[in-house]
C-alpha positions as CSV (number, residue, x, y, z in Angstrom):
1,X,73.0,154.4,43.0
2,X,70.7,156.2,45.3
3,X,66.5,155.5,44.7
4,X,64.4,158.6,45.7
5,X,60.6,159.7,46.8
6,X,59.0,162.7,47.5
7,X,55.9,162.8,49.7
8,X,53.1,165.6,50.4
9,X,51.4,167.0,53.7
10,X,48.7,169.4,52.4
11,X,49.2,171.9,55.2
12,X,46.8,175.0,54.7
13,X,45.9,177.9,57.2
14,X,43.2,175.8,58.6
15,X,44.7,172.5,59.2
16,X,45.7,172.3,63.1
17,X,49.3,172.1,63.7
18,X,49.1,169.0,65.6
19,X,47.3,167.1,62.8
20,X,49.8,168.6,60.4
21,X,52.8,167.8,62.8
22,X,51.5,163.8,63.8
23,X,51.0,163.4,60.1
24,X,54.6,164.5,59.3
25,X,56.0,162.5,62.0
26,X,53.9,159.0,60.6
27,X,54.8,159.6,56.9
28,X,58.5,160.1,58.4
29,X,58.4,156.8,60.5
30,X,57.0,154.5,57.7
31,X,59.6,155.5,55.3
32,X,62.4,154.8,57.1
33,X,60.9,151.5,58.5
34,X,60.6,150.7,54.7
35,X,64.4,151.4,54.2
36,X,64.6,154.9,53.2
37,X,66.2,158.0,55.2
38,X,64.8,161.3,55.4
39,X,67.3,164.0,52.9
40,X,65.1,167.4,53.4
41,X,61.9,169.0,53.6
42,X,60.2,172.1,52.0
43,X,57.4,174.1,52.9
44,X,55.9,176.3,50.3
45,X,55.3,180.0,50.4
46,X,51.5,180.0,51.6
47,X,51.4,176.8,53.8
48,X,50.1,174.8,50.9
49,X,52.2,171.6,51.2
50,X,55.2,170.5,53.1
51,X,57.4,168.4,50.8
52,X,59.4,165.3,52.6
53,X,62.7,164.2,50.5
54,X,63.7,160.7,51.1
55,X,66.6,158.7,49.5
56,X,67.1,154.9,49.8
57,X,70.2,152.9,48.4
58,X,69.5,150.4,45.5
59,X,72.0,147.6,45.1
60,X,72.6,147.6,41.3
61,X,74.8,144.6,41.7
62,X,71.1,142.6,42.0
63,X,70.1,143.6,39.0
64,X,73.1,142.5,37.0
65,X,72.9,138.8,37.9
């Protein structure tokens, strides 16, 4: 059984692209340091978010015990 999160970048037209980019790139690296893989990514039509998709594996045989 697969768990799974979705996190948002507010991105804007005013935002830098750096600070949108380095903030991507951190939320990225402390999800899969806590276990989860990145699956996909969205950007909506007028640069308002950017959606990060991440899926993680649950053992279910844990909670049968």
């Amino acid at each position: 059984m697969k768990e799974s999160a979705e996190k948002l970048i507010k991105v804007g037209f005013r935002k830098s692209s750096k600070k949108i980019f380095d903030e991507i790139e951190q939320i990225t690296a402390d999800m899969i340091r806590a276990g989860w893989s990145l699956s996909g990514s969205l950007m909506e039509d007028g640069l308002g978010y950017a959606h990060l998709f991440f899926e993680r594996e649950i053992n279910t045989e844990l909670r049968h015990k």
